[in-house]
N, CA, C and O of each residue as an XYZ file, in Angstrom:
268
protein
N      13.867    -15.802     16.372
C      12.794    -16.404     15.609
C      11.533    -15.539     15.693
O      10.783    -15.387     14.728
N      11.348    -15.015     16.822
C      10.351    -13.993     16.997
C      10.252    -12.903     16.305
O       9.210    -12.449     15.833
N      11.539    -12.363     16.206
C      11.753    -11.068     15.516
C      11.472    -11.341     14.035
O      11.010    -10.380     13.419
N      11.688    -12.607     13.270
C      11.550    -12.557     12.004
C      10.240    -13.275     11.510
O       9.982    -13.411     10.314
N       9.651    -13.603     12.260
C       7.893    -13.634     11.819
C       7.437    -12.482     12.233
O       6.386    -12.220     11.648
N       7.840    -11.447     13.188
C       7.174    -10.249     13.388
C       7.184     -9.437     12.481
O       6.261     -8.672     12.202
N       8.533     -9.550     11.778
C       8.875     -8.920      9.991
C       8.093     -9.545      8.920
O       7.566     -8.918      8.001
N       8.058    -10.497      9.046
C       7.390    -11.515      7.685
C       5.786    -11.105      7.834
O       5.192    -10.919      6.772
N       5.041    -10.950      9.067
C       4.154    -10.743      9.378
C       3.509     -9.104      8.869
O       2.392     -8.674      8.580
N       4.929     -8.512      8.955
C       4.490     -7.056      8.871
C       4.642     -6.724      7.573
O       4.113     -5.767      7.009
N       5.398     -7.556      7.086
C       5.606     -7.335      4.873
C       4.847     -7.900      4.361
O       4.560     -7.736      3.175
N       4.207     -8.893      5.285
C       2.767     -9.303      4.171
C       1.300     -8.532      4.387
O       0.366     -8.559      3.584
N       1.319     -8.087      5.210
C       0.428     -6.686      5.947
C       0.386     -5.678      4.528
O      -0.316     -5.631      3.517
N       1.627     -4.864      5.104
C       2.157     -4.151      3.840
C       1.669     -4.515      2.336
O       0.981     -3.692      1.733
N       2.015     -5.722      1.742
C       2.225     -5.842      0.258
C       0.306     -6.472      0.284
O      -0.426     -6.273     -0.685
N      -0.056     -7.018      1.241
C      -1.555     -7.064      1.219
C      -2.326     -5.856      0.738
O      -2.877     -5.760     -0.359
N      -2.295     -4.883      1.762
C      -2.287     -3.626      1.888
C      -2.263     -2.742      0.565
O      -3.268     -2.172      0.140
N      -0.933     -2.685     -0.082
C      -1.115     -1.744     -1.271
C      -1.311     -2.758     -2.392
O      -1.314     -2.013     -3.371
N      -1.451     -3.813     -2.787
C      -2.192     -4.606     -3.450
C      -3.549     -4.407     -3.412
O      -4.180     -4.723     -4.420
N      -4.090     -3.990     -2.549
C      -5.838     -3.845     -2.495
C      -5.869     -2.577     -3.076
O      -6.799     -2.352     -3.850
N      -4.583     -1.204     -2.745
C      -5.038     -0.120     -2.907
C      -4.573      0.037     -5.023
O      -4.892      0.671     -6.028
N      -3.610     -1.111     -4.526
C      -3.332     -1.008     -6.357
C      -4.875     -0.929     -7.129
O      -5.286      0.038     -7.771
N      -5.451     -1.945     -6.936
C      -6.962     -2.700     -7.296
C      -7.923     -1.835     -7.179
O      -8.940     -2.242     -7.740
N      -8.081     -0.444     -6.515
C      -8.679      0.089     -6.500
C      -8.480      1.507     -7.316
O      -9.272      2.365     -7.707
N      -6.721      1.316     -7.405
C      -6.474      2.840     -8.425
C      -6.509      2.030    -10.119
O      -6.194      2.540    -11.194
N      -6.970      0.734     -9.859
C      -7.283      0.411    -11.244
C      -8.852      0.359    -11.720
O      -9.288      0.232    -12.864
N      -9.257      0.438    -11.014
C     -10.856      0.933    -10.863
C     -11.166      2.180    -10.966
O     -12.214      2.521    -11.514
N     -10.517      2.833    -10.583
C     -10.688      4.393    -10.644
C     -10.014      4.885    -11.972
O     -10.487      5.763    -12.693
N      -8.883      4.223    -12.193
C      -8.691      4.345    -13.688
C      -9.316      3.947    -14.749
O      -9.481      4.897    -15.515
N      -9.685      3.100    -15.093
C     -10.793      2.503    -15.384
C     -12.134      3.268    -15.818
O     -12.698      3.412    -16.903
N     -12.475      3.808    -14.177
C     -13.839      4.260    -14.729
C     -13.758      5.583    -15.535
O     -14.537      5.946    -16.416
N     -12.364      6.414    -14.932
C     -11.794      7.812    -15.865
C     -12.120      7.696    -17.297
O     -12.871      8.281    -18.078
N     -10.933      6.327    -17.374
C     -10.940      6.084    -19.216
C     -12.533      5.875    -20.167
O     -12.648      5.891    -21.393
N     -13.643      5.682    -19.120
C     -14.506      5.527    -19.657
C     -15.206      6.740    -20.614
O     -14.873      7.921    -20.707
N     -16.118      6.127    -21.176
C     -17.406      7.697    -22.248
C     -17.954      8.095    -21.001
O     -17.888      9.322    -20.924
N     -18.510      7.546    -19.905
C     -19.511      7.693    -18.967
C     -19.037      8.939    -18.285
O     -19.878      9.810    -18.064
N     -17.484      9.181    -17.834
C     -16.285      9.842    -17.118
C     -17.352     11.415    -17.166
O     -18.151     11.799    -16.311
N     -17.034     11.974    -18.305
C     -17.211     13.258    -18.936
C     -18.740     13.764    -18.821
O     -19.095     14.867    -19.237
N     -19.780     12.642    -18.084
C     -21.284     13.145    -18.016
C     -20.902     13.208    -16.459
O     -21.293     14.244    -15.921
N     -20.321     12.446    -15.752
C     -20.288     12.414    -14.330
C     -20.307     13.916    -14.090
O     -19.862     14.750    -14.878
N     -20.973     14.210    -12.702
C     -20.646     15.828    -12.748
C     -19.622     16.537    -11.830
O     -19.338     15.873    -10.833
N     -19.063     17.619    -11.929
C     -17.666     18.218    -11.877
C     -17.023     17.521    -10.293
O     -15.950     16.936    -10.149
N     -18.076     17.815     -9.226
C     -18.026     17.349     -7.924
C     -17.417     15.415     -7.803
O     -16.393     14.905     -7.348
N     -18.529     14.906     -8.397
C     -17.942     13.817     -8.731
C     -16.248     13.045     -8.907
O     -15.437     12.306     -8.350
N     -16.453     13.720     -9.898
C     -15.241     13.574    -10.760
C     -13.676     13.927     -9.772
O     -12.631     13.280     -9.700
N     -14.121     15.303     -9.072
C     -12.959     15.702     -8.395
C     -12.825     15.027     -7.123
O     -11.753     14.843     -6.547
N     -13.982     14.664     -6.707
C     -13.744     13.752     -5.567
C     -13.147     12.197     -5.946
O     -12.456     11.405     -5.306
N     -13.569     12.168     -6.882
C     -12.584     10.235     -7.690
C     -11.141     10.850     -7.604
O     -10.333     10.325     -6.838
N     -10.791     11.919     -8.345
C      -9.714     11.967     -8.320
C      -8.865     12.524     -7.157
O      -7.657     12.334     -7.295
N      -9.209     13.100     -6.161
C      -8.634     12.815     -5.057
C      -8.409     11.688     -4.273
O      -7.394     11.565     -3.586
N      -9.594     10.581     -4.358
C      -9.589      9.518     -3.714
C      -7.859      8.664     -4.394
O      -6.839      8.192     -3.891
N      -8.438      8.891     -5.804
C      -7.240      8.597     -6.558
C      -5.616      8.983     -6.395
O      -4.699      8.323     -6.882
N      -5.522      9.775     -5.876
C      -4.277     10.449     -5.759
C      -4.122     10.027     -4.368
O      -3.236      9.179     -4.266
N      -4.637     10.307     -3.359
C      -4.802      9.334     -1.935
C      -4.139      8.186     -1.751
O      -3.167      7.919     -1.045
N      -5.034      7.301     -2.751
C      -4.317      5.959     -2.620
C      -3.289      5.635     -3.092
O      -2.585      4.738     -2.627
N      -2.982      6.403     -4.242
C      -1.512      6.279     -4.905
C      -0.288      6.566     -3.910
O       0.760      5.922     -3.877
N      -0.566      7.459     -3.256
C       0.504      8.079     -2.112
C       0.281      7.002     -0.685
O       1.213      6.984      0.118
N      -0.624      6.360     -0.474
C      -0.821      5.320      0.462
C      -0.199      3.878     -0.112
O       0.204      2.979      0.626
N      -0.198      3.840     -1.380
C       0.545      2.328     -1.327
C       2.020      2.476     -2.572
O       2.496      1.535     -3.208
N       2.350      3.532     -2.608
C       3.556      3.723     -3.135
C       4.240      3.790     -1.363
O       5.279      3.144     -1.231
N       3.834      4.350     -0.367
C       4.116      4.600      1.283
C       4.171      2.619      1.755
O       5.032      2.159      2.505
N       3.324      1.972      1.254
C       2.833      0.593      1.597
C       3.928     -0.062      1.278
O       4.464     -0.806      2.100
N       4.588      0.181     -0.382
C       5.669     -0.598     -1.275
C       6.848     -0.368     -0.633
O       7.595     -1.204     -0.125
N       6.999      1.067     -0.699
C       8.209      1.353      0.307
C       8.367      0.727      1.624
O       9.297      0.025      2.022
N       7.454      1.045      2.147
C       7.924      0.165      3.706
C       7.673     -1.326      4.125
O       7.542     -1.698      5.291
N       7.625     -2.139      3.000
C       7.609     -3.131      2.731
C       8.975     -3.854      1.640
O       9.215     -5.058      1.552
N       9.547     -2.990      1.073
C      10.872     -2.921      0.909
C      11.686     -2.751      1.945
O      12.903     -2.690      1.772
């Protein structure tokens, strides 16, 4: 019984987890698709999109080990 709330415990961690990071690569998408995107300046921009690529690889890692 222990062992399987320690699992249940740890897949809702998980799917918590890349659910927030989903929410945030939809924000970052988001602000890309915008007119505003293209005045932001170069630094900017490349730092969103690293953050972006970050989190994608953190909760595709989240989905998986929650599968």
């Amino acid at each position: 019984m222990r062992f399987v709330n320690l699992m249940i415990n740890d897949v809702t961690y998980l799917m918590d987890e890349s659910l927030s990071e989903l929410s945030q690569i939809a924000a970052i998408q988001h602000e890309m698709e915008s007119a505003e995107w293209q005045h932001q300046p170069m630094q900017h921009r490349r730092e969103r999109e690293g953050t972006l690529r970050g989190l994608e690889r953190h909760a595709s890692g989240y989905v998986t080990l929650g599968r």
